[in-house]
C-alpha positions as CSV (number, residue, x, y, z in Angstrom):
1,X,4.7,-9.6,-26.8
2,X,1.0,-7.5,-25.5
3,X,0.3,-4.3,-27.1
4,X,-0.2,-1.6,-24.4
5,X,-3.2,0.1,-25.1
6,X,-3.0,3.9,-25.8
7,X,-4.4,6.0,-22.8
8,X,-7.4,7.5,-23.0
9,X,-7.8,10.7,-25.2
10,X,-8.6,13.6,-23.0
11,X,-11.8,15.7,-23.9
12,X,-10.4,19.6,-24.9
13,X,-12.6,20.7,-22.3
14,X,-11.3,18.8,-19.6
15,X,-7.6,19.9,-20.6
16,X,-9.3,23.5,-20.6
17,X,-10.3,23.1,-17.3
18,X,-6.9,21.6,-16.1
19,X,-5.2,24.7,-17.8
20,X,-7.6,27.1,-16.1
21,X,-7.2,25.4,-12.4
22,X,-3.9,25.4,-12.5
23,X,-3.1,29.1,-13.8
24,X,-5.5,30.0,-10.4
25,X,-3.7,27.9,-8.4
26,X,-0.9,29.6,-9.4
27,X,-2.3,32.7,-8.5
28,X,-3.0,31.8,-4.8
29,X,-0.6,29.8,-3.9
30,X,3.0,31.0,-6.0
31,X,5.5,29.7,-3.5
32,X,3.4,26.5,-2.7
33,X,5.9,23.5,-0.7
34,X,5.7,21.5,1.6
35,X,4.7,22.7,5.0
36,X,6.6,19.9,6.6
37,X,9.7,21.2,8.6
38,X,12.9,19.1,7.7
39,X,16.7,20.0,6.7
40,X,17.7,16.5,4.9
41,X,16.4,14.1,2.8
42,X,16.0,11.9,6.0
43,X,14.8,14.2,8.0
44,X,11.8,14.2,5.3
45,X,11.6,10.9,4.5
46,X,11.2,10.4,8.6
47,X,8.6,13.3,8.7
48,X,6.3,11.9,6.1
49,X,6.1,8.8,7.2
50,X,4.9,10.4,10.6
51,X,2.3,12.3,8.5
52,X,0.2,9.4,7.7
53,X,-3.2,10.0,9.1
54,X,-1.7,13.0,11.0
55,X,-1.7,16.6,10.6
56,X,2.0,18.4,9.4
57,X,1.4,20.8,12.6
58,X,1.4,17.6,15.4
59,X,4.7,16.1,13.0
60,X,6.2,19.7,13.4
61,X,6.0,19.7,16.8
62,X,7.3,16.1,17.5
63,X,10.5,16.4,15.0
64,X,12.8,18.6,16.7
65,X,13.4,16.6,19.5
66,X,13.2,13.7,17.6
67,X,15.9,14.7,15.1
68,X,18.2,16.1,18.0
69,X,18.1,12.3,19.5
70,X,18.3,10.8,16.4
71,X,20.1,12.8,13.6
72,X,20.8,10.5,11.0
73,X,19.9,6.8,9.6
74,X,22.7,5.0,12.2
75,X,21.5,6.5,15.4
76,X,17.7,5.9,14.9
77,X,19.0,2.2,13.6
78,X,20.2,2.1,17.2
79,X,17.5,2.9,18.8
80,X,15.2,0.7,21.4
81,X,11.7,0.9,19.7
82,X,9.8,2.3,22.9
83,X,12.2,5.3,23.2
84,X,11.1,6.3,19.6
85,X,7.9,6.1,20.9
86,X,8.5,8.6,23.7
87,X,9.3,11.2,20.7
88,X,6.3,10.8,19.0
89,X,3.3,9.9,21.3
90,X,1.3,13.0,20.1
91,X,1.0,11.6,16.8
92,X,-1.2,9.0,15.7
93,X,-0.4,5.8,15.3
94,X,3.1,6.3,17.2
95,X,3.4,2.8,18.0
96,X,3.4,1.2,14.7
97,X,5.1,4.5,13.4
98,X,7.9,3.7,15.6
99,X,8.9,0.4,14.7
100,X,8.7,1.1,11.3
101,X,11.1,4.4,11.6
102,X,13.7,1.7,13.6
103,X,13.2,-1.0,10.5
104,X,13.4,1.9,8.0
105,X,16.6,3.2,9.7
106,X,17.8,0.1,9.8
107,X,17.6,-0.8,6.0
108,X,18.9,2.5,5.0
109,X,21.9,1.6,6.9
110,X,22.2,-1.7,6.3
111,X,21.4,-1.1,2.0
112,X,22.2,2.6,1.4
113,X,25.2,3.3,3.5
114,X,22.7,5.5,5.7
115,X,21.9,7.5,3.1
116,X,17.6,7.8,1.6
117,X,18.3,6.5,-2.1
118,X,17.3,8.7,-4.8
119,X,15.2,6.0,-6.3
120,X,11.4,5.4,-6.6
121,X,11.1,1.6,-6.0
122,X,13.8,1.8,-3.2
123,X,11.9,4.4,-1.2
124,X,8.8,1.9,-1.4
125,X,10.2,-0.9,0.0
126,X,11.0,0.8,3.4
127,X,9.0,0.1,6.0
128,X,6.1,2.3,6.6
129,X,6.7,3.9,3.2
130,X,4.9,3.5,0.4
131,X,3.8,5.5,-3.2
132,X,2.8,8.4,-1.6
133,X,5.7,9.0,0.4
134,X,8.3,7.7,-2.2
135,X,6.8,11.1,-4.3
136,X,7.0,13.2,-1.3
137,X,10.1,12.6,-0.6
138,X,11.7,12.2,-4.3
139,X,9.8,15.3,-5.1
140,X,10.8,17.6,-2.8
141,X,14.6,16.2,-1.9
142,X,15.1,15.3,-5.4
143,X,13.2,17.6,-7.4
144,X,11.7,14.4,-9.1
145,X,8.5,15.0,-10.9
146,X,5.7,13.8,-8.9
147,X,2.1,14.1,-7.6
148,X,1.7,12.5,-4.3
149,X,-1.7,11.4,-3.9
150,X,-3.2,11.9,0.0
151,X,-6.8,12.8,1.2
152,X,-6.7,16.6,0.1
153,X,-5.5,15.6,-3.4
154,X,-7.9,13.2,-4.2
155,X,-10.9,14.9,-3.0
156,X,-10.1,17.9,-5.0
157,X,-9.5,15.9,-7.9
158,X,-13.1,14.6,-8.1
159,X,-14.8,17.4,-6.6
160,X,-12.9,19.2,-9.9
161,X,-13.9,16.7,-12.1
162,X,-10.5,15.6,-13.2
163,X,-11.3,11.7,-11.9
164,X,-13.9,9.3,-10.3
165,X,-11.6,6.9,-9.1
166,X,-10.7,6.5,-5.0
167,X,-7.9,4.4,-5.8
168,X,-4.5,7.3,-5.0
169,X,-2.5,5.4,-7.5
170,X,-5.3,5.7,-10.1
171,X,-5.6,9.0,-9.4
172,X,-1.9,10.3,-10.0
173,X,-2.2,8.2,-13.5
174,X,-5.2,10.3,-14.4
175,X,-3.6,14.2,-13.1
176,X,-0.5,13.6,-14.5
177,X,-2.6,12.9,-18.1
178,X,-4.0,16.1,-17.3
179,X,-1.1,18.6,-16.5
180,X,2.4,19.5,-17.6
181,X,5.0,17.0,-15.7
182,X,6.8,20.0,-14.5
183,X,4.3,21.4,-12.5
184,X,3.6,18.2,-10.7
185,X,5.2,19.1,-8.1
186,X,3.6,22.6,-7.5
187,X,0.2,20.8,-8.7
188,X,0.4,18.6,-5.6
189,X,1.4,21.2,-2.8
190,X,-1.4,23.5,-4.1
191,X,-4.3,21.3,-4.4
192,X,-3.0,20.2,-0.4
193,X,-3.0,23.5,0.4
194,X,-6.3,24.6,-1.0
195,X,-7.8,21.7,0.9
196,X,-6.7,22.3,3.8
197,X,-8.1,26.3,3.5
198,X,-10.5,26.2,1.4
199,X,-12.1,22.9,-0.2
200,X,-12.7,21.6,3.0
201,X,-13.4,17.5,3.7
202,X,-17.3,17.9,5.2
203,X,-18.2,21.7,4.3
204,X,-16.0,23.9,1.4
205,X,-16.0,27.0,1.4
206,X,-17.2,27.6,-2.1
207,X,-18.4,31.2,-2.0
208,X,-14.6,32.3,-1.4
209,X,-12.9,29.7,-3.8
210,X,-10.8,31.3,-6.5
211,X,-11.6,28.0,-8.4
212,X,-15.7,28.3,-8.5
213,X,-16.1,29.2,-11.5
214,X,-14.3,26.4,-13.2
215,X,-15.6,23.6,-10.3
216,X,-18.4,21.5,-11.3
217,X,-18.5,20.4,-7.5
218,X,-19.1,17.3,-7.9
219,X,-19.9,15.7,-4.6
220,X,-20.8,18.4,-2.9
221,X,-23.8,18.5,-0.7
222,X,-23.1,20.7,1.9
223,X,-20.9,24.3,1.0
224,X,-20.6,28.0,2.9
């Protein structure tokens, strides 16, 4: 049997810093969720695998009359592919998106009863899910303790200093070192939030972030 090496110690000041981010994240953003719209766990687990590479706004837009065709696991299952596609041709990547909500549908049917499993490694295997969505949707249908990774949450997290890595999976290893496990959840829907408002991709606003004083910035060329 291999010895697991320990994890890394982490440097008081970088915990001080964690502590510090997070009690003014808490301040801006108390009631921080999801901003996608869904009733169900399916509903979710559909709406997050549409929000790959798309905005939550275009997925909003797209569900309703999506879910009203297709309410549940067994009548997307039943579904012809390019009908799908008719439902969500504002978003990218519909095509591909398509197939892979018919396949997913199809497995929930055919190894859950219908039903999106409360279960990590089960949500992975569907198609077109993966990690990221397998925290969404545990996290927020669950309540399972999670920090989905996506573009907003890695950028902050090097811009603040908390990693180097690109890799989202290396990433979540290093915030969840970082912060309590119970406010992975909230940790994850603030950082996207702040991202999207604030510590913007090409130019952050940094003279109006709550969080400046506690940012080394790293990475940042160009601010406002």
């Amino acid at each position: 049997m291999t010895s697991r090496s320990p994890a890394p110690r982490v440097p008081p000041a970088l915990r001080q810093r964690a502590t510090e981010v997070l009690a003014r994240l808490q301040d801006l953003y108390p009631d921080a969720r999801t901003e996608l719209a869904f009733r169900n766990p399916f509903e979710l687990l559909v709406a997050t695998v549409l929000s790959a590479q798309a905005t939550d706004k275009s997925v909003n837009a797209a569900t309703p009359a999506l879910f009203a065709a297709y309410p549940d696991a067994f009548a997307l299952a039943a579904a012809r592919v390019e009908d799908v596609e008719g439902f969500i041709r504002t978003i990218g990547l519909y095509r591909n998106k398509a197939r892979n909500l018919v396949a997913l549908a199809g497995l929930l049917v055919e190894r859950h009863g219908g039903d999106v499993p409360n279960d990590f490694d089960a949500v992975v295997a569907l198609p077109g899910a993966g990690r990221k969505t397998a925290n969404v949707v545990l996290s927020n249908a669950f309540g399972f303790p999670a920090i989905a990774v996506d573009t907003h949450v890695g950028r902050l997290a090097r811009r603040l200093g908390f990693t180097a890595e690109t890799n989202p999976d290396k990433v979540e290893v290093q915030l969840q070192r970082l912060f309590p496990r119970e406010q992975w959840v909230f940790l994850h829907h603030a950082l996207i939030l702040h991202g999207r408002r604030v510590c913007l991709a090409r130019r952050p606003v940094c003279s109006a972030c709550a969080l400046a004083a506690v940012c080394p910035q790293v990475g940042v060329e160009v601010s406002t």
